[in-house]
PDB file of N, H, CA, C and O in Angstrom:
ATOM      1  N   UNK A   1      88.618 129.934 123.816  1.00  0.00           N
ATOM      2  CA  UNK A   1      89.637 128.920 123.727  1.00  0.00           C
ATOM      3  C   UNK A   1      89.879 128.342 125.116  1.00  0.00           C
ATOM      4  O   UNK A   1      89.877 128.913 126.206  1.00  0.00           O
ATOM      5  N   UNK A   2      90.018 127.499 124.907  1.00  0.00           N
ATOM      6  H   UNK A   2      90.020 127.035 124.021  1.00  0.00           H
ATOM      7  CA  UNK A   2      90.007 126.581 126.208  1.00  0.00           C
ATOM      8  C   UNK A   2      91.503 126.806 126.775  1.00  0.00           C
ATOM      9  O   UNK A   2      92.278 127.379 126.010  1.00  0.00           O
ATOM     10  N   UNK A   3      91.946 126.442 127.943  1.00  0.00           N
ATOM     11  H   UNK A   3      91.317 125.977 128.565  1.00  0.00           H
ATOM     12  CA  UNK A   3      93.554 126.360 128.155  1.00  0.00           C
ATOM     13  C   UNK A   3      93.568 125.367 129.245  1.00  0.00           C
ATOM     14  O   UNK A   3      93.095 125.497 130.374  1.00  0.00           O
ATOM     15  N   UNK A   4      94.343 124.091 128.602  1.00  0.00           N
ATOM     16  H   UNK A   4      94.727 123.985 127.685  1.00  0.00           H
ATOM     17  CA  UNK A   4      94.787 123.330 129.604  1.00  0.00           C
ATOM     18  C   UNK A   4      96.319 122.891 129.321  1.00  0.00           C
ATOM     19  O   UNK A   4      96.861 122.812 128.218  1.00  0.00           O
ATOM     20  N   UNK A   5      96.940 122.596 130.721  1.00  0.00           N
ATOM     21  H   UNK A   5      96.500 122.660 131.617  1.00  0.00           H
ATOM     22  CA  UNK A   5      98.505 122.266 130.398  1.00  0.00           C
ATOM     23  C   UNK A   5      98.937 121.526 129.265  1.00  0.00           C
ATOM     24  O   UNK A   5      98.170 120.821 128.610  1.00  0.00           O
ATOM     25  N   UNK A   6     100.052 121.657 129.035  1.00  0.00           N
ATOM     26  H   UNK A   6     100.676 122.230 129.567  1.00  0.00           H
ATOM     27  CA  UNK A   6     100.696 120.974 127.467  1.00  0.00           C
ATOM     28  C   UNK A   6     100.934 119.602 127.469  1.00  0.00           C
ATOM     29  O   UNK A   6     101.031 118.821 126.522  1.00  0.00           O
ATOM     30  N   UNK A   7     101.032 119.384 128.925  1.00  0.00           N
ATOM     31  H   UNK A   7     100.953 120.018 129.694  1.00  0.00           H
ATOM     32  CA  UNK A   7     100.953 117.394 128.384  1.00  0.00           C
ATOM     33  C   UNK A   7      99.433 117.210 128.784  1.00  0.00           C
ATOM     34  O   UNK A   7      99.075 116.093 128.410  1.00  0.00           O
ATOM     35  N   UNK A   8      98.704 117.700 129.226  1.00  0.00           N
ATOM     36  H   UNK A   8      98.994 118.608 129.530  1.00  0.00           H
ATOM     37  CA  UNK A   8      97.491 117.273 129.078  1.00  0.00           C
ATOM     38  C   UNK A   8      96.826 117.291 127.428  1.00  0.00           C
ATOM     39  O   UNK A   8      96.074 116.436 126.961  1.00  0.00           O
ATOM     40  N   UNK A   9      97.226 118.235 126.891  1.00  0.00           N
ATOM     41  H   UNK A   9      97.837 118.930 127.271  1.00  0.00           H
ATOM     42  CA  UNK A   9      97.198 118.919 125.519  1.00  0.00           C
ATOM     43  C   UNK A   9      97.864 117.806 124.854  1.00  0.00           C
ATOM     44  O   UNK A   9      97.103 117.159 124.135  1.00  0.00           O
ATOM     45  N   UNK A  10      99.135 117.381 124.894  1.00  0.00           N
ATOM     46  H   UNK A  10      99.753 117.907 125.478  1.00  0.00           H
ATOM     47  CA  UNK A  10      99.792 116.318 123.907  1.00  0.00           C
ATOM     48  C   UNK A  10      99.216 114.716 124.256  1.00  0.00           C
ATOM     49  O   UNK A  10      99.560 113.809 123.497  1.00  0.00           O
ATOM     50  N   UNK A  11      98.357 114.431 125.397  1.00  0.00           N
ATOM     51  H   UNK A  11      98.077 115.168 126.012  1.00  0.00           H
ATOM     52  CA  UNK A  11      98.060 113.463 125.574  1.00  0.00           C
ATOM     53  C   UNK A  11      96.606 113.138 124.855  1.00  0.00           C
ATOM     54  O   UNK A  11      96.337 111.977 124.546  1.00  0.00           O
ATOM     55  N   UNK A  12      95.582 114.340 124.577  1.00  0.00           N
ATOM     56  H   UNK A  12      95.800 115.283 124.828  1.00  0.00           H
ATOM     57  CA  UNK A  12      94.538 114.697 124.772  1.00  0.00           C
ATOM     58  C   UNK A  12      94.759 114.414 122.804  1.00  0.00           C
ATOM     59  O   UNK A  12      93.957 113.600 122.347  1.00  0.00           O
ATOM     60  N   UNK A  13      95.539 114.903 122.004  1.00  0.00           N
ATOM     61  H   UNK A  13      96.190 115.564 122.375  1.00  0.00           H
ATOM     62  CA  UNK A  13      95.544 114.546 121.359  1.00  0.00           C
ATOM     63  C   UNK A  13      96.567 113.741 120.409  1.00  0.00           C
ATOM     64  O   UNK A  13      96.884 114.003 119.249  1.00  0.00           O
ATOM     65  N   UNK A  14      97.021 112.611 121.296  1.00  0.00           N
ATOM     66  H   UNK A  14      96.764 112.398 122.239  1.00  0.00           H
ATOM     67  CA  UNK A  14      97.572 111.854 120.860  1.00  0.00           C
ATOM     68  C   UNK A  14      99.064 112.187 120.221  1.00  0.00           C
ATOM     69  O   UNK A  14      99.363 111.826 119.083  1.00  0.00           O
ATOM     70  N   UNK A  15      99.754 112.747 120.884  1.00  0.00           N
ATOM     71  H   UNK A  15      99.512 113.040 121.809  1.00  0.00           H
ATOM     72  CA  UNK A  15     101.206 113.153 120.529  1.00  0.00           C
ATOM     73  C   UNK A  15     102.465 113.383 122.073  1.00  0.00           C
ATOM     74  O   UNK A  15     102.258 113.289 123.283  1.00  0.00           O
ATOM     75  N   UNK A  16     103.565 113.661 121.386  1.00  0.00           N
ATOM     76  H   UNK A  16     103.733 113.738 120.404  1.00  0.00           H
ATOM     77  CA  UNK A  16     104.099 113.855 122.757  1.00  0.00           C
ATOM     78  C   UNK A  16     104.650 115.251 123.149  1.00  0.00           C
ATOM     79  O   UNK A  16     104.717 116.083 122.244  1.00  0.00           O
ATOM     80  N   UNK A  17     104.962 115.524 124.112  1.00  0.00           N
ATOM     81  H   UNK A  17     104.908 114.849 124.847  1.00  0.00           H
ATOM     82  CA  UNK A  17     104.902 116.227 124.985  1.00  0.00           C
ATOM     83  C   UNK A  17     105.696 117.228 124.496  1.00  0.00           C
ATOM     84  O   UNK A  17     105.461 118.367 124.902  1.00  0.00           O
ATOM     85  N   UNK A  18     106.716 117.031 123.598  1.00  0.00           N
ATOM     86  H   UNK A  18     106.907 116.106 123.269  1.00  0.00           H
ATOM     87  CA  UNK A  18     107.964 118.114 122.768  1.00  0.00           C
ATOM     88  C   UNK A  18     107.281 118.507 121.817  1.00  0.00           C
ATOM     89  O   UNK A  18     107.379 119.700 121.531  1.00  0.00           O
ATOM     90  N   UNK A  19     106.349 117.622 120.997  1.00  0.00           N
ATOM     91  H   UNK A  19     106.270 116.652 121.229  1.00  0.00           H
ATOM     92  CA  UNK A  19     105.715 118.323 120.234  1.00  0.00           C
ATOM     93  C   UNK A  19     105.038 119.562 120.467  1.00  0.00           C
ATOM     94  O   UNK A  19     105.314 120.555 119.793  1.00  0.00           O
ATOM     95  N   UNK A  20     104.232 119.578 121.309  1.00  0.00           N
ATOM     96  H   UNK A  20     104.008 118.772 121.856  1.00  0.00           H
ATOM     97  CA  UNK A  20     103.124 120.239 121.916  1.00  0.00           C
ATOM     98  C   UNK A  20     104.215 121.739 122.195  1.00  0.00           C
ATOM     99  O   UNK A  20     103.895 122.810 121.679  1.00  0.00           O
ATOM    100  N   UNK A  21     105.360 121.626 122.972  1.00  0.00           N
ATOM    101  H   UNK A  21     105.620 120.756 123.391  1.00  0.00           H
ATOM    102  CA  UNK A  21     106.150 122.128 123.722  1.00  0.00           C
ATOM    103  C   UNK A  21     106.723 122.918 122.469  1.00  0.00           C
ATOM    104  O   UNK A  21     106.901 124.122 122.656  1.00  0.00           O
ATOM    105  N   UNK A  22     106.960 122.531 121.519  1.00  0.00           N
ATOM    106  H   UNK A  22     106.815 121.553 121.367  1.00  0.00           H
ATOM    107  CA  UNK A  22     107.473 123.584 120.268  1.00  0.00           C
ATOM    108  C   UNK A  22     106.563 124.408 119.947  1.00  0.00           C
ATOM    109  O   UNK A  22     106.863 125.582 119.726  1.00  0.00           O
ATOM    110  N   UNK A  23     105.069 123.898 119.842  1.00  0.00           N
ATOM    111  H   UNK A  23     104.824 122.945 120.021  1.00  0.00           H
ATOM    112  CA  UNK A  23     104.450 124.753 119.079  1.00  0.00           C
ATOM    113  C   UNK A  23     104.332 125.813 119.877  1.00  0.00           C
ATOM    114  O   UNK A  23     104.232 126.916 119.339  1.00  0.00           O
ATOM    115  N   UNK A  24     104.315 125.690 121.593  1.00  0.00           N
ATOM    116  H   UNK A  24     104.396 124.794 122.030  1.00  0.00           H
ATOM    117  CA  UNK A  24     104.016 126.442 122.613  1.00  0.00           C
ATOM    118  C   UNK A  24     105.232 127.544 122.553  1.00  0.00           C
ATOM    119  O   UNK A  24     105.092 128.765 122.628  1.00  0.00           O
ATOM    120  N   UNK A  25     106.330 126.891 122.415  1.00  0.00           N
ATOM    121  H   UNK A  25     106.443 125.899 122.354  1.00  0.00           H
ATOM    122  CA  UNK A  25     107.463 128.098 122.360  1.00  0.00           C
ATOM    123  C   UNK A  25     107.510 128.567 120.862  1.00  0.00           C
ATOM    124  O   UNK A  25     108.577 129.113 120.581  1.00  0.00           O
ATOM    125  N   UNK A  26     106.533 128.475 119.756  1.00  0.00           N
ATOM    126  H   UNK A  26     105.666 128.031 119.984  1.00  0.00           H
ATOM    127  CA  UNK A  26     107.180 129.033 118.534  1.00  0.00           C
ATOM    128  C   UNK A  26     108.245 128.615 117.903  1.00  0.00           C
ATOM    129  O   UNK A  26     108.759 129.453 117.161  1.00  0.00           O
ATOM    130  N   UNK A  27     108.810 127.443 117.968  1.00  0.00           N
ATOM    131  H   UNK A  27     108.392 126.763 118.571  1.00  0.00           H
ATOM    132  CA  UNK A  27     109.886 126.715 117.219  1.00  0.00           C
ATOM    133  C   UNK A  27     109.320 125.736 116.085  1.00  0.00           C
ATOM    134  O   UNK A  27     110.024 125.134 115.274  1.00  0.00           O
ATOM    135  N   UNK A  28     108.259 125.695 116.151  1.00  0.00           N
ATOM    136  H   UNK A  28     107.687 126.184 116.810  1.00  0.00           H
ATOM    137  CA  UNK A  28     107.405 125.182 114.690  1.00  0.00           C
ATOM    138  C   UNK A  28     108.123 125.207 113.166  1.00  0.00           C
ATOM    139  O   UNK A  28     107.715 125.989 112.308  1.00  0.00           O
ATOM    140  N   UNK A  29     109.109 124.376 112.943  1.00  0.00           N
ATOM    141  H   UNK A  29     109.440 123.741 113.641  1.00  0.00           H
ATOM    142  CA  UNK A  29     109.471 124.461 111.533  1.00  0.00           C
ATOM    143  C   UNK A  29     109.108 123.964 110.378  1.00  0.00           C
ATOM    144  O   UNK A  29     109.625 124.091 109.268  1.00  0.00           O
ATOM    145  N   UNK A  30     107.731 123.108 110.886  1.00  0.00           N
ATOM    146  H   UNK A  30     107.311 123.004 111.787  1.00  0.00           H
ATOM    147  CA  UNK A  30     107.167 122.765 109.994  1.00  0.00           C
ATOM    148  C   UNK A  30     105.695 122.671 110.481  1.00  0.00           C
ATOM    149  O   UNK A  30     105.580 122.452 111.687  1.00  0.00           O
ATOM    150  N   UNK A  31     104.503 122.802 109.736  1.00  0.00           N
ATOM    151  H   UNK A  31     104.597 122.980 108.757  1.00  0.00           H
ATOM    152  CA  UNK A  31     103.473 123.149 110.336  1.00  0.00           C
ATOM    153  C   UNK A  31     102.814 121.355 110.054  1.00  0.00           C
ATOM    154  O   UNK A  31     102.313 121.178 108.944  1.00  0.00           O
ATOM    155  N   UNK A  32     102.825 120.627 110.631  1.00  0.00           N
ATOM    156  H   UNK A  32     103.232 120.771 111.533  1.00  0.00           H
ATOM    157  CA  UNK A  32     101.671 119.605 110.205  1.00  0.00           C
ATOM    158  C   UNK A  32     100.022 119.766 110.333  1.00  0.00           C
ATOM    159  O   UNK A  32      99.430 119.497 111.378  1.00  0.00           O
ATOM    160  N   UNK A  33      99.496 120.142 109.376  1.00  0.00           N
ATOM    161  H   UNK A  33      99.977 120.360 108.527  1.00  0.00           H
ATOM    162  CA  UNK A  33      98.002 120.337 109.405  1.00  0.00           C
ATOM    163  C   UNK A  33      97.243 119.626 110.483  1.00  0.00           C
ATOM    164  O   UNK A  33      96.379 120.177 111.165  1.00  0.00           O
ATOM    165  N   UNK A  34      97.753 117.877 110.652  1.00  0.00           N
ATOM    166  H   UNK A  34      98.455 117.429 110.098  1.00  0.00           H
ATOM    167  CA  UNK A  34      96.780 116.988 111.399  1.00  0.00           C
ATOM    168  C   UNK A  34      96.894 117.797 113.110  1.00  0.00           C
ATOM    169  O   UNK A  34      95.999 118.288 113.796  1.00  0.00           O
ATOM    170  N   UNK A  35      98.131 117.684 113.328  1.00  0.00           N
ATOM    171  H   UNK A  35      98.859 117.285 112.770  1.00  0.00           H
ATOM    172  CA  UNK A  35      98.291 118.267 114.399  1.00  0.00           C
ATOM    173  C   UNK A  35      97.687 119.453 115.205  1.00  0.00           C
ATOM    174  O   UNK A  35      97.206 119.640 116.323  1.00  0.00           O
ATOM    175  N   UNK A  36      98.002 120.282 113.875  1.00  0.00           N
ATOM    176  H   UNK A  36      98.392 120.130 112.967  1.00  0.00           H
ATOM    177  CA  UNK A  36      97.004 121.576 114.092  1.00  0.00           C
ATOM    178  C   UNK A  36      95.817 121.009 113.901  1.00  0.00           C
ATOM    179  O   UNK A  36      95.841 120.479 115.012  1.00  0.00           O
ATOM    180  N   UNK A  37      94.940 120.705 113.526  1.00  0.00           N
ATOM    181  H   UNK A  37      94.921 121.136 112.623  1.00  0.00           H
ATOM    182  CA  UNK A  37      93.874 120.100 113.126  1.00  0.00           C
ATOM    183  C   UNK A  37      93.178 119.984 114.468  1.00  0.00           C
ATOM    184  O   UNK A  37      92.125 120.508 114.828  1.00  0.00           O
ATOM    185  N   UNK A  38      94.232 118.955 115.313  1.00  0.00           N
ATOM    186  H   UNK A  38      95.088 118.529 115.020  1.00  0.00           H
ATOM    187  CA  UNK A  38      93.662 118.056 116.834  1.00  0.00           C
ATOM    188  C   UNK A  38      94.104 119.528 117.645  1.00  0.00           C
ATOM    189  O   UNK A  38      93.865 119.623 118.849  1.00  0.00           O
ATOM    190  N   UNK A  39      94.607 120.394 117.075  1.00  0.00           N
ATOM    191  H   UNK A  39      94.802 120.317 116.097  1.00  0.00           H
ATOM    192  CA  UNK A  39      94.757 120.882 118.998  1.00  0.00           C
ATOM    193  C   UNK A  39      93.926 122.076 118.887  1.00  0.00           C
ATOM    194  O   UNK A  39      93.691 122.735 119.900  1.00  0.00           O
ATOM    195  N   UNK A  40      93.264 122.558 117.268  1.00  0.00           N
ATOM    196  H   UNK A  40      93.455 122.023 116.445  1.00  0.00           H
ATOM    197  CA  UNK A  40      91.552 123.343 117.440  1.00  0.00           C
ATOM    198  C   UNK A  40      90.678 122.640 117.735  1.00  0.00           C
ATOM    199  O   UNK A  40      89.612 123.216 117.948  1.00  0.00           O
ATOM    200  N   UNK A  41      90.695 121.397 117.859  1.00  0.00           N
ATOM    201  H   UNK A  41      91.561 120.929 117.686  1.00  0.00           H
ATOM    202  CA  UNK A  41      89.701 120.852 117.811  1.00  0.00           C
ATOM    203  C   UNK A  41      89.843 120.379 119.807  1.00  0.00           C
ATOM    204  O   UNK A  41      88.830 120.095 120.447  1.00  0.00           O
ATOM    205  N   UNK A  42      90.493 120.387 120.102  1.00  0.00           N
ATOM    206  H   UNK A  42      91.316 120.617 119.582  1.00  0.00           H
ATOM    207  CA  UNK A  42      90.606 119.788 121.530  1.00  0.00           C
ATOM    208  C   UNK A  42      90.807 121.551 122.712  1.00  0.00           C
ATOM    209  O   UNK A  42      90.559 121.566 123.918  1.00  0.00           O
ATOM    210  N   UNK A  43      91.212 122.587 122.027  1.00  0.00           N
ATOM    211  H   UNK A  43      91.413 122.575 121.047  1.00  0.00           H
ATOM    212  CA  UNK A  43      91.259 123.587 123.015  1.00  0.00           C
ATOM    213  C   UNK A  43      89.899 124.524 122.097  1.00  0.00           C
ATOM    214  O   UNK A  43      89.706 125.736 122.190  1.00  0.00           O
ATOM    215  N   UNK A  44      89.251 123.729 121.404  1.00  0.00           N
ATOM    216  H   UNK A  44      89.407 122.744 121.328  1.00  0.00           H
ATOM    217  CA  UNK A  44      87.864 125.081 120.805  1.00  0.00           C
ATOM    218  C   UNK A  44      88.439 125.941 120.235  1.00  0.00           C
ATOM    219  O   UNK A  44      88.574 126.865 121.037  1.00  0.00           O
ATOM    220  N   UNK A  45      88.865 126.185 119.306  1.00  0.00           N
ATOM    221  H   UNK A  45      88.756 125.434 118.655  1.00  0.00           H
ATOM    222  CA  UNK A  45      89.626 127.363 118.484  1.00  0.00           C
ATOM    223  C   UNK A  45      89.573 127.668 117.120  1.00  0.00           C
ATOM    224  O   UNK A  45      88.848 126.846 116.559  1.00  0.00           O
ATOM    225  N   UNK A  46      90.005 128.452 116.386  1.00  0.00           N
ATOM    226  H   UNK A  46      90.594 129.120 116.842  1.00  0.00           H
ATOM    227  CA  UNK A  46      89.985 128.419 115.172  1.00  0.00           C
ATOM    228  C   UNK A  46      91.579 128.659 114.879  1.00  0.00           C
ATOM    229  O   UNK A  46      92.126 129.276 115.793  1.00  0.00           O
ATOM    230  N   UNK A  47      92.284 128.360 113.981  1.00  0.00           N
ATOM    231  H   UNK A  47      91.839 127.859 113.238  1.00  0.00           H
ATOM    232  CA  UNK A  47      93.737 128.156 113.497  1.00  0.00           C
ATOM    233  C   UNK A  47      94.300 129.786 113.343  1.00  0.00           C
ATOM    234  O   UNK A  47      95.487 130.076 113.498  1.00  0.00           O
ATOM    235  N   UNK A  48      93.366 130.659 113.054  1.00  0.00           N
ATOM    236  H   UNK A  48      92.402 130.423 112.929  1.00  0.00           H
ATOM    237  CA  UNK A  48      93.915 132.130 113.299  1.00  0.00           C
ATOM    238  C   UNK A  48      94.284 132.225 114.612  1.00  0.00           C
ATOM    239  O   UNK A  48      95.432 132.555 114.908  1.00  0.00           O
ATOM    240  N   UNK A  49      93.166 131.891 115.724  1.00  0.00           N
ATOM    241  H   UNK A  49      92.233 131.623 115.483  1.00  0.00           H
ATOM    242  CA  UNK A  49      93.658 131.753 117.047  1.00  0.00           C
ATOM    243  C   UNK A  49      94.932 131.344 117.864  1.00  0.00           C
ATOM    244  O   UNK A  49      95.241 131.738 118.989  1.00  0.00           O
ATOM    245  N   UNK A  50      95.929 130.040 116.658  1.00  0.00           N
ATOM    246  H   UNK A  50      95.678 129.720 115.745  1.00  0.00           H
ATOM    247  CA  UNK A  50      97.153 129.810 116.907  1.00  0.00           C
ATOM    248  C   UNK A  50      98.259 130.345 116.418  1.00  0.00           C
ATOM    249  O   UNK A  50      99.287 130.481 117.082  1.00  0.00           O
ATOM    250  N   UNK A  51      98.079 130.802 114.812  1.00  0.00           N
ATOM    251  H   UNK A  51      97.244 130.692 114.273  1.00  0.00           H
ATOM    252  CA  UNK A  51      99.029 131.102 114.270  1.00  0.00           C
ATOM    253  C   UNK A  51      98.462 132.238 113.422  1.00  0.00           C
ATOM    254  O   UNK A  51      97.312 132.375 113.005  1.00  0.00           O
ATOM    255  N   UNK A  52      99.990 133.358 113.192  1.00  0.00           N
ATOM    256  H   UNK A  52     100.925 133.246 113.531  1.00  0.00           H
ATOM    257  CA  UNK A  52      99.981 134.420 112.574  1.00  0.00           C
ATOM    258  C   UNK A  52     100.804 134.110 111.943  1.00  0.00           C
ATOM    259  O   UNK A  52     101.486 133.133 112.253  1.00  0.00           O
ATOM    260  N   UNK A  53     101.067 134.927 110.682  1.00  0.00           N
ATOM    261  H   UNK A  53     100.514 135.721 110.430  1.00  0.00           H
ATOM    262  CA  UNK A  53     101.755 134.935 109.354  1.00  0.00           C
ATOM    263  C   UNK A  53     102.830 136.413 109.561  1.00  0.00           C
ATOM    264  O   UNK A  53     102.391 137.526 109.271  1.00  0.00           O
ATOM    265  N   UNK A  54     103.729 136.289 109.897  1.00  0.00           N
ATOM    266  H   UNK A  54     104.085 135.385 110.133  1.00  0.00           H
ATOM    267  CA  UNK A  54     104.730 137.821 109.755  1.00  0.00           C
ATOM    268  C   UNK A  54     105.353 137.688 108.681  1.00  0.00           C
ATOM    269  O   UNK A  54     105.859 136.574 108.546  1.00  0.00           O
ATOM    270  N   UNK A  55     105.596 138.773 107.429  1.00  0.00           N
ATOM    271  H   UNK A  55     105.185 139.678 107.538  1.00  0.00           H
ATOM    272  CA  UNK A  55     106.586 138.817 106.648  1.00  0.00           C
ATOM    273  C   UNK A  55     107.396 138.970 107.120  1.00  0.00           C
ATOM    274  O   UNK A  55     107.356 139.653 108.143  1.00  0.00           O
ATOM    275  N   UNK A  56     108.760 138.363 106.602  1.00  0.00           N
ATOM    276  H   UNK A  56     108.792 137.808 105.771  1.00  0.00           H
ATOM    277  CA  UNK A  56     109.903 138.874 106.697  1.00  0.00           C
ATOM    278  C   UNK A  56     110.511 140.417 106.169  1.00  0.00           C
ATOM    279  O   UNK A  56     111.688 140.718 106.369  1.00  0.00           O
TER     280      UNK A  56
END
């Protein structure tokens, strides 16, 4: 997985900078697929790589 800063990351794929910045702190309350979509596809990853599933 690649790692570059988060506004390089929100610029890189076309969003802004809070966005990026939630998913980074885990405040994600809603998952948009596209989003996720662009930021495996721009840091080389696979979506397990970003997100885990905890039961409550």
């Amino acid at each position: 997985m690649r790692k570059i800063p988060r506004n390089e990351l929100a610029r890189a794929i076309g969003t802004r900078f809070e966005v990026i910045d939630k998913w980074y702190s885990g405040d994600v309350s809603r998952i948009d697929a596209d989003i996720l979509a662009r930021i495996c596809y721009v840091l080389d990853c696979q979506v397990q790589d970003i997100l885990t599933y905890e039961k409550d």
